[in-house]
Gaussian input, Z-matrix of N, CA and C with variables (Angstrom, degrees):
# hf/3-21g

backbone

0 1
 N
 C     1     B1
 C     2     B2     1     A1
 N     3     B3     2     A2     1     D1
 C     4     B4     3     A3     2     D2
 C     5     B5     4     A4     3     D3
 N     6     B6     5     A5     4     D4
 C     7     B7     6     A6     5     D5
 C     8     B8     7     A7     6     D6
 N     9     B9     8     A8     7     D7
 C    10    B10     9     A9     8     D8
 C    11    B11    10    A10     9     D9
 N    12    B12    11    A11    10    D10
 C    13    B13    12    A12    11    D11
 C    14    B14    13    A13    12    D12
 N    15    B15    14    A14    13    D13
 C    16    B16    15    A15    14    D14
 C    17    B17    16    A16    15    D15
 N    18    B18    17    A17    16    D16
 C    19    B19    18    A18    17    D17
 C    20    B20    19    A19    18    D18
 N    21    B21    20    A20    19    D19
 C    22    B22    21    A21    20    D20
 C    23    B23    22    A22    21    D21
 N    24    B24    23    A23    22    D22
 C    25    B25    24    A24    23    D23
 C    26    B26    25    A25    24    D24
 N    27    B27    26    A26    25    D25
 C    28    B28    27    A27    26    D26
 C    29    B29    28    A28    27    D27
 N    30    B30    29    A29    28    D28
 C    31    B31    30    A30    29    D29
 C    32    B32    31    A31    30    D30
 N    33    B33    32    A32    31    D31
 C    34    B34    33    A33    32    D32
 C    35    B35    34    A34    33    D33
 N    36    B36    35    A35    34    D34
 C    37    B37    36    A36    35    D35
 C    38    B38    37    A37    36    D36
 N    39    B39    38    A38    37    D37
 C    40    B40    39    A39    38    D38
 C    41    B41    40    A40    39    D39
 N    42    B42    41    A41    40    D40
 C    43    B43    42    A42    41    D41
 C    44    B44    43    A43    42    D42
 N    45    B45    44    A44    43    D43
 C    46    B46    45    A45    44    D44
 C    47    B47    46    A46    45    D45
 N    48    B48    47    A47    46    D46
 C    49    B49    48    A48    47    D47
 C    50    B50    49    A49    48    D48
 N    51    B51    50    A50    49    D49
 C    52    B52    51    A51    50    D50
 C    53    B53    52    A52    51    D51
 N    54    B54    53    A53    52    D52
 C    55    B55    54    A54    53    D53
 C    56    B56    55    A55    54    D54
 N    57    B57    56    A56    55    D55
 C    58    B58    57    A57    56    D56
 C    59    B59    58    A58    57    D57
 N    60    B60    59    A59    58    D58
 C    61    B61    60    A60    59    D59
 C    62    B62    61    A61    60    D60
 N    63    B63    62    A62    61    D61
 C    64    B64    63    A63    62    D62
 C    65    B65    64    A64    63    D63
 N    66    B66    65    A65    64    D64
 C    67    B67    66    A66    65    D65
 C    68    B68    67    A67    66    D66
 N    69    B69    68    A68    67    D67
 C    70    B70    69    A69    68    D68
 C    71    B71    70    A70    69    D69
 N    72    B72    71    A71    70    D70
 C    73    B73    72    A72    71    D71
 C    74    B74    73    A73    72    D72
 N    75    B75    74    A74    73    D73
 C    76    B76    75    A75    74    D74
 C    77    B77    76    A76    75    D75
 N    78    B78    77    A77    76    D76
 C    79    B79    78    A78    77    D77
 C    80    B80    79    A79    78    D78
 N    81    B81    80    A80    79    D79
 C    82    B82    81    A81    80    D80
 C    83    B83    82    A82    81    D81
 N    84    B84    83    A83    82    D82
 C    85    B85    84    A84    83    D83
 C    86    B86    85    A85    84    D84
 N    87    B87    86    A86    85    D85
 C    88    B88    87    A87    86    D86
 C    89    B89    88    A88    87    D87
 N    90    B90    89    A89    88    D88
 C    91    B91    90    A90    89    D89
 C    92    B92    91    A91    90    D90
 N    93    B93    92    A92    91    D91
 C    94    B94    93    A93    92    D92
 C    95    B95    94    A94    93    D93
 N    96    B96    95    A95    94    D94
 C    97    B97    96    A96    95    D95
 C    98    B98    97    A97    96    D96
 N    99    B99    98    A98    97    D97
 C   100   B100    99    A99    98    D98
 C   101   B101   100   A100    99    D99
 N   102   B102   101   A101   100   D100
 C   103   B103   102   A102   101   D101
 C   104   B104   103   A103   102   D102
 N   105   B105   104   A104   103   D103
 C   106   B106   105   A105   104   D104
 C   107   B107   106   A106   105   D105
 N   108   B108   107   A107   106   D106
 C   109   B109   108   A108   107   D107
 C   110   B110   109   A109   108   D108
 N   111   B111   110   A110   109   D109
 C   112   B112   111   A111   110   D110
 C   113   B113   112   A112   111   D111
 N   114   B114   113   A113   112   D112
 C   115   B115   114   A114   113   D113
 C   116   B116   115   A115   114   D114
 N   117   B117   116   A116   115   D115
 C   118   B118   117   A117   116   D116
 C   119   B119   118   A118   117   D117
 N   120   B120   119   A119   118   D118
 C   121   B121   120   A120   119   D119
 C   122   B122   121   A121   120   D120
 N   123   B123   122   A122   121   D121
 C   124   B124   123   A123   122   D122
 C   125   B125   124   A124   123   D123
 N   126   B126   125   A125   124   D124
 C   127   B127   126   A126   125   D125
 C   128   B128   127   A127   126   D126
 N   129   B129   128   A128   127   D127
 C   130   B130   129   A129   128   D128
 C   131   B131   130   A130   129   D129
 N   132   B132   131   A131   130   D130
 C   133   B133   132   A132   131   D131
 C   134   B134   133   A133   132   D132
 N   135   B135   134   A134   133   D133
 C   136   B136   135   A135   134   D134
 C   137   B137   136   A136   135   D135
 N   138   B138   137   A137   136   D136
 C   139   B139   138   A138   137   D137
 C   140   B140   139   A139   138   D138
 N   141   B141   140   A140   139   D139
 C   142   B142   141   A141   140   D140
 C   143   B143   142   A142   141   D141
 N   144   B144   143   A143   142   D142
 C   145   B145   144   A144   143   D143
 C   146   B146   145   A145   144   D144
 N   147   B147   146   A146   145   D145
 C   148   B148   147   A147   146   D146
 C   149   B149   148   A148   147   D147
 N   150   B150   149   A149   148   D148
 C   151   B151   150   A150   149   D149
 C   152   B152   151   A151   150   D150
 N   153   B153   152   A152   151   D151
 C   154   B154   153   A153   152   D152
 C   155   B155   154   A154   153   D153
 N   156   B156   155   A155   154   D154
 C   157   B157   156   A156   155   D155
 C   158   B158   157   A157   156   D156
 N   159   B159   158   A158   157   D157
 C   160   B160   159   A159   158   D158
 C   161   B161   160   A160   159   D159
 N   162   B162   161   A161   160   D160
 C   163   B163   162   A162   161   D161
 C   164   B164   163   A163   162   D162
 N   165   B165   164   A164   163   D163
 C   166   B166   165   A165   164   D164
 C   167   B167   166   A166   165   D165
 N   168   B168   167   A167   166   D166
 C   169   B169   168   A168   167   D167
 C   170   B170   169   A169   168   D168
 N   171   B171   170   A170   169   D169
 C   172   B172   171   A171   170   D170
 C   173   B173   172   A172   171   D171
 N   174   B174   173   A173   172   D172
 C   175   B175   174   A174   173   D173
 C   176   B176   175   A175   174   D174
 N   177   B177   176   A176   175   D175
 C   178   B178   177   A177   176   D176
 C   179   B179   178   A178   177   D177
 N   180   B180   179   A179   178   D178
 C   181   B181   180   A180   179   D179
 C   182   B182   181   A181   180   D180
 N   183   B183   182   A182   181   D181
 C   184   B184   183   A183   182   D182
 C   185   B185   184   A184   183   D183
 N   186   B186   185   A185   184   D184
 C   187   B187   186   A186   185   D185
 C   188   B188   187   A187   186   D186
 N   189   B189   188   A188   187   D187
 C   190   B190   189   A189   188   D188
 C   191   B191   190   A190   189   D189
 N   192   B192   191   A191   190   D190
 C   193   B193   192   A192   191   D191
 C   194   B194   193   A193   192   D192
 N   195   B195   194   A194   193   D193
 C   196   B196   195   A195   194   D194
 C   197   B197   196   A196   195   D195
 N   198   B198   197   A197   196   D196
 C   199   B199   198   A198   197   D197
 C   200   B200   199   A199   198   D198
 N   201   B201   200   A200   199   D199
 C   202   B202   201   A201   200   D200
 C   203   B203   202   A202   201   D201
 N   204   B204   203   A203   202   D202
 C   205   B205   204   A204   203   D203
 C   206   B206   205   A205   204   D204
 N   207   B207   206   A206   205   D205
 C   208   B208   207   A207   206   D206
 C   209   B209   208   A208   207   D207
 N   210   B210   209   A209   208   D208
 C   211   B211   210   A210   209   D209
 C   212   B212   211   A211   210   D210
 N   213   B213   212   A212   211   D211
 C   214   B214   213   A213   212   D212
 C   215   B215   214   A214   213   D213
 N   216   B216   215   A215   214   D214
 C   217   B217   216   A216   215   D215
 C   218   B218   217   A217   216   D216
 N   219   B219   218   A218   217   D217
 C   220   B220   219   A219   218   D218
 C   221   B221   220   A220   219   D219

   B1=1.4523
   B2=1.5241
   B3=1.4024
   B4=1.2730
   B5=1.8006
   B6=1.3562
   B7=0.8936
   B8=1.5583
   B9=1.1946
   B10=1.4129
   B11=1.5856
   B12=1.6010
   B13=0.7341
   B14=1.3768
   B15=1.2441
   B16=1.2625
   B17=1.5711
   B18=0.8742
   B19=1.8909
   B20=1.5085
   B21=1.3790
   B22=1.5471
   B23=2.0286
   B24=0.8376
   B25=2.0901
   B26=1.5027
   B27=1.1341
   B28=1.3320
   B29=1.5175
   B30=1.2914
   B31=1.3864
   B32=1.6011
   B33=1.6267
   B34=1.7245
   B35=1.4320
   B36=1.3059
   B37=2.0727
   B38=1.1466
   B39=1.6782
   B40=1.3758
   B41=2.0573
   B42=1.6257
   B43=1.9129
   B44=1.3219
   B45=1.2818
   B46=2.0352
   B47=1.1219
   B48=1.4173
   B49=1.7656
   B50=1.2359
   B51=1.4004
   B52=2.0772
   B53=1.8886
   B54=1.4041
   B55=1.6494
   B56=1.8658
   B57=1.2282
   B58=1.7480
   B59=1.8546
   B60=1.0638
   B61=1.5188
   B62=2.0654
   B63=1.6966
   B64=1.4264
   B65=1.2619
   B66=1.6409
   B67=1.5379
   B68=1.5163
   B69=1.2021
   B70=1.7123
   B71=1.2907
   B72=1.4378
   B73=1.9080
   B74=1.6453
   B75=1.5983
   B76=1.2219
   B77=1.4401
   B78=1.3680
   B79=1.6935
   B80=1.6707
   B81=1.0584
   B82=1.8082
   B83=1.4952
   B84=1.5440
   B85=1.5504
   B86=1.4803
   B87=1.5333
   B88=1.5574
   B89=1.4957
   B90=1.7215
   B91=1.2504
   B92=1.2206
   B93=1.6661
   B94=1.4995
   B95=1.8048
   B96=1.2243
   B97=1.7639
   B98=1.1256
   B99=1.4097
   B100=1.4846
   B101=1.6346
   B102=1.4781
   B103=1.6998
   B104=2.0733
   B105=1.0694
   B106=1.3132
   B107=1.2978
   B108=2.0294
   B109=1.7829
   B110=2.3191
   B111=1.1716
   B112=1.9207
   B113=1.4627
   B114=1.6163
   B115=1.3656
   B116=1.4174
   B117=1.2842
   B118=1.4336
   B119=1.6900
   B120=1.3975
   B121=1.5010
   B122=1.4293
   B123=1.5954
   B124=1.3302
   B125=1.6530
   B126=1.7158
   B127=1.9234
   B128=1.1280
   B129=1.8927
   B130=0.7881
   B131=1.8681
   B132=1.6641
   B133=1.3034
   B134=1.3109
   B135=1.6292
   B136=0.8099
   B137=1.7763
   B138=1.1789
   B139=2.0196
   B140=1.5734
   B141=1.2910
   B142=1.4281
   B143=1.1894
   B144=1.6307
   B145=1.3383
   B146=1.7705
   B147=1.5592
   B148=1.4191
   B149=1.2093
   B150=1.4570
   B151=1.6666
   B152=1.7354
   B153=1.2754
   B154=1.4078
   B155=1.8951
   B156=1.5997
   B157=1.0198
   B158=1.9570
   B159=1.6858
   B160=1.2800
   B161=1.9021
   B162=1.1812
   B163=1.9617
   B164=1.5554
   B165=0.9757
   B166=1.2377
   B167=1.6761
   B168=1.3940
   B169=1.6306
   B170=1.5912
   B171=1.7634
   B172=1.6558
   B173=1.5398
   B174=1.1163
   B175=1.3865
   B176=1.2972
   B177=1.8080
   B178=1.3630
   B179=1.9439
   B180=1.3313
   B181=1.4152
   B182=1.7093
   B183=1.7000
   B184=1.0943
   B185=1.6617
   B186=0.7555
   B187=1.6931
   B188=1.4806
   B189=1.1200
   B190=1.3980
   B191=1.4220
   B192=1.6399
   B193=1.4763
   B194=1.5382
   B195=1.2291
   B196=1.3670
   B197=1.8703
   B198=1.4837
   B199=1.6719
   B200=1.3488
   B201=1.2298
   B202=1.7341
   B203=1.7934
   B204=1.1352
   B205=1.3949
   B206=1.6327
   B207=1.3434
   B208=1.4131
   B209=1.2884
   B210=1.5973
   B211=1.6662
   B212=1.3160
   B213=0.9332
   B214=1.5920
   B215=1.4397
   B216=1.3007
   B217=1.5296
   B218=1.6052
   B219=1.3893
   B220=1.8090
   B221=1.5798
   A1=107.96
   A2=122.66
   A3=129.11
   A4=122.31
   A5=129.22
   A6=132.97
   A7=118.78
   A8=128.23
   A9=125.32
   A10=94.37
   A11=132.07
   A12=131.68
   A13=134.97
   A14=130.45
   A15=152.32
   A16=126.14
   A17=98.51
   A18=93.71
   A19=114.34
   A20=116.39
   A21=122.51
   A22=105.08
   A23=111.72
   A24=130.12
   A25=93.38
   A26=127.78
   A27=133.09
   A28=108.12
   A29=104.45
   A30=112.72
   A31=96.72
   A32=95.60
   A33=106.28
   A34=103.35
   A35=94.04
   A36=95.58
   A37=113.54
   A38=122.46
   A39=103.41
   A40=103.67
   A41=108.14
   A42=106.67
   A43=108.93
   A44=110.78
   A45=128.71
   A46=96.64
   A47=141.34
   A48=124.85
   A49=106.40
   A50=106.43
   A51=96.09
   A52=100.06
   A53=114.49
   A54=120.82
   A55=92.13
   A56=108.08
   A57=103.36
   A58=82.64
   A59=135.70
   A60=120.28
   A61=97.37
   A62=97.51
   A63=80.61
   A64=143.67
   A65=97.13
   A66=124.60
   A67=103.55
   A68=113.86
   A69=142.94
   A70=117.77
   A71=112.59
   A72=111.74
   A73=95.95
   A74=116.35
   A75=116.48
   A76=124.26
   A77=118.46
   A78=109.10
   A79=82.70
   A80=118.02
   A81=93.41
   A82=114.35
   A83=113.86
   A84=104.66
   A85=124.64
   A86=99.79
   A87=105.59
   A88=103.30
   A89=123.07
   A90=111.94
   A91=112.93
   A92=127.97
   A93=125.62
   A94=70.67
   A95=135.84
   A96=126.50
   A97=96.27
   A98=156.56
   A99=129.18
   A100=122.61
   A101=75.30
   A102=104.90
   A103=89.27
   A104=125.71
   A105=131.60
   A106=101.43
   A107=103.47
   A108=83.30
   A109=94.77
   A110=88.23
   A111=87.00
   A112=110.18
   A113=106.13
   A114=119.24
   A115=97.71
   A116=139.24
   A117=131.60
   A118=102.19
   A119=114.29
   A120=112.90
   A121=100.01
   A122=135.69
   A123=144.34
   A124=81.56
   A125=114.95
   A126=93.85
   A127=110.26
   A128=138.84
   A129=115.97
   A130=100.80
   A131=119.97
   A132=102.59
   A133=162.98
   A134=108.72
   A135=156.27
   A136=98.82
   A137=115.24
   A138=122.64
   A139=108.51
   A140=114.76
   A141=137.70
   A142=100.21
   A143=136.88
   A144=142.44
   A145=92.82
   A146=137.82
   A147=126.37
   A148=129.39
   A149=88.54
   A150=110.41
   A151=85.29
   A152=151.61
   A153=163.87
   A154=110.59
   A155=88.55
   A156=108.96
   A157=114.74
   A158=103.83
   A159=109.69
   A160=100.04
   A161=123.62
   A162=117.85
   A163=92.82
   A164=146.14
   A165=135.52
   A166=89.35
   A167=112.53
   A168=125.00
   A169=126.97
   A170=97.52
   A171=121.44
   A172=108.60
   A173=126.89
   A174=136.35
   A175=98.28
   A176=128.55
   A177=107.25
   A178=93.06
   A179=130.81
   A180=130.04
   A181=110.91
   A182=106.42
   A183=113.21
   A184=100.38
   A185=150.48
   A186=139.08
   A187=97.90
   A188=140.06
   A189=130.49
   A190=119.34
   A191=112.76
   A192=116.61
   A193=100.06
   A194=130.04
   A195=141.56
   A196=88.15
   A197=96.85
   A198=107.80
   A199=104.15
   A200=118.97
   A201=149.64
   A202=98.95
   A203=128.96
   A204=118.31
   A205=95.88
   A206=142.61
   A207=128.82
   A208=101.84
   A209=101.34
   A210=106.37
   A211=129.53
   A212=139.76
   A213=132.92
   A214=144.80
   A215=126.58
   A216=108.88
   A217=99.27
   A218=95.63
   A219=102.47
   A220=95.80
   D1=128.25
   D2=174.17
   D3=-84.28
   D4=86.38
   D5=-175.71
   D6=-10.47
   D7=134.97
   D8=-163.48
   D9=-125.74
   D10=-178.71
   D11=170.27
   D12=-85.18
   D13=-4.85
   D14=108.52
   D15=1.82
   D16=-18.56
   D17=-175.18
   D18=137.66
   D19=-13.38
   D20=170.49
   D21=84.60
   D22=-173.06
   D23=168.32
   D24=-43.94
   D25=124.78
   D26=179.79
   D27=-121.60
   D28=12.81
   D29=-150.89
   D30=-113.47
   D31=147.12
   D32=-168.06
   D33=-74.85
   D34=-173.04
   D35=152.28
   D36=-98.52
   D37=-13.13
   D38=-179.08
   D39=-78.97
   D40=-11.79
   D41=177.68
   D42=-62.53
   D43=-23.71
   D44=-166.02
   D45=-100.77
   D46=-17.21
   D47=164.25
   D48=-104.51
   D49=-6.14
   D50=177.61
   D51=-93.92
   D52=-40.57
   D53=174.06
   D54=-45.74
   D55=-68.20
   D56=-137.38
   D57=-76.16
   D58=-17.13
   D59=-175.99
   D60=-72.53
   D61=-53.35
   D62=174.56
   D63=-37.47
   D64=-48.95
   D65=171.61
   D66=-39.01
   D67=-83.76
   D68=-147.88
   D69=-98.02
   D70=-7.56
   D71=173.45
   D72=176.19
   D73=77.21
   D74=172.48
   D75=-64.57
   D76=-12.90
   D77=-178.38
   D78=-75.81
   D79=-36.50
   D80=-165.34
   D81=-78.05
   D82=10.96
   D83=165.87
   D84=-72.28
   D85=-0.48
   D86=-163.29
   D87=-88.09
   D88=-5.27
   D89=164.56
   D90=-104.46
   D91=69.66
   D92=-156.13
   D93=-117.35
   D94=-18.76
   D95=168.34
   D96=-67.07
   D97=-5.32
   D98=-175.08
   D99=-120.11
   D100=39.08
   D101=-157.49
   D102=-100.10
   D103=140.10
   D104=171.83
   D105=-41.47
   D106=-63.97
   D107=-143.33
   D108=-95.08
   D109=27.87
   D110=165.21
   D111=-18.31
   D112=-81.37
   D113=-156.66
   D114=-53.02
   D115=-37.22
   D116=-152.68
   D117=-74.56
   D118=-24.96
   D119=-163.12
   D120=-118.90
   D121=12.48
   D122=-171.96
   D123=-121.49
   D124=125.39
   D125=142.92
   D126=-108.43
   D127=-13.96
   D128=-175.57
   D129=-121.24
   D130=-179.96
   D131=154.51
   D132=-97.28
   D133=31.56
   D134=-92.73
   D135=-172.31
   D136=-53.29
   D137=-159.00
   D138=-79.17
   D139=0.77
   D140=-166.51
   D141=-95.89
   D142=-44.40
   D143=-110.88
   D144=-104.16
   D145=-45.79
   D146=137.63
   D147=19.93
   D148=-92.25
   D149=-162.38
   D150=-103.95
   D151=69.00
   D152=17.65
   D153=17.86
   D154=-77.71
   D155=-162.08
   D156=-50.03
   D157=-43.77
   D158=-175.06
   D159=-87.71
   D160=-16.00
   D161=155.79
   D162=-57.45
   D163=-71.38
   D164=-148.72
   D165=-50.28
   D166=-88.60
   D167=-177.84
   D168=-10.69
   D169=-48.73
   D170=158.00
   D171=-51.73
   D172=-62.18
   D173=-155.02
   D174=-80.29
   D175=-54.56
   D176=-158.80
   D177=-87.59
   D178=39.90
   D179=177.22
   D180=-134.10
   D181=8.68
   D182=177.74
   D183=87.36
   D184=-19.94
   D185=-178.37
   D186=72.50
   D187=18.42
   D188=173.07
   D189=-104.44
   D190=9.72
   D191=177.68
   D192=-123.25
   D193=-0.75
   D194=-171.59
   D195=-60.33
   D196=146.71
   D197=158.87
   D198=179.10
   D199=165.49
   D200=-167.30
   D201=-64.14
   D202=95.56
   D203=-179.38
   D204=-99.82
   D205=-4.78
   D206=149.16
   D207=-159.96
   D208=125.45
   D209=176.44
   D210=-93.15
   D211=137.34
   D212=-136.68
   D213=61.01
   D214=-156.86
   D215=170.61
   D216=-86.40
   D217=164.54
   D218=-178.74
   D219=-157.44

């Protein structure tokens, strides 16, 4: 994401290891819980289950059609 004038990359490192795992090896997004700061960006257990849902879709389609359909908040 190219900083905008708005507020610039708002984005963690854990958005940049959950993006590029989607990208580049979606079964391994499914350990984005064994990540330290999880709890801080999860409130319920449950708010994850989505973008779960579209790793599966990535993974069982090969991860080679995966891409960024909006970067940043929107």
């Amino acid at each position: 994401m190219t900083p905008d004038s708005r507020g610039g990359d708002r984005r963690t490192p854990r958005d940049r290891w959950a993006e590029q795992q989607m990208l580049t090896d979606p079964p391994e997004f499914a350990t984005l819980d064994g990540r330290r700061d999880f709890r801080l960006a999860v409130p319920t257990p449950d708010h994850p289950l989505p973008a779960l849902y579209l790793d599966g879709l990535a993974g069982a389609a090969g991860g080679d059609s995966t891409e960024v359909l909006i970067d940043g908040y929107a």
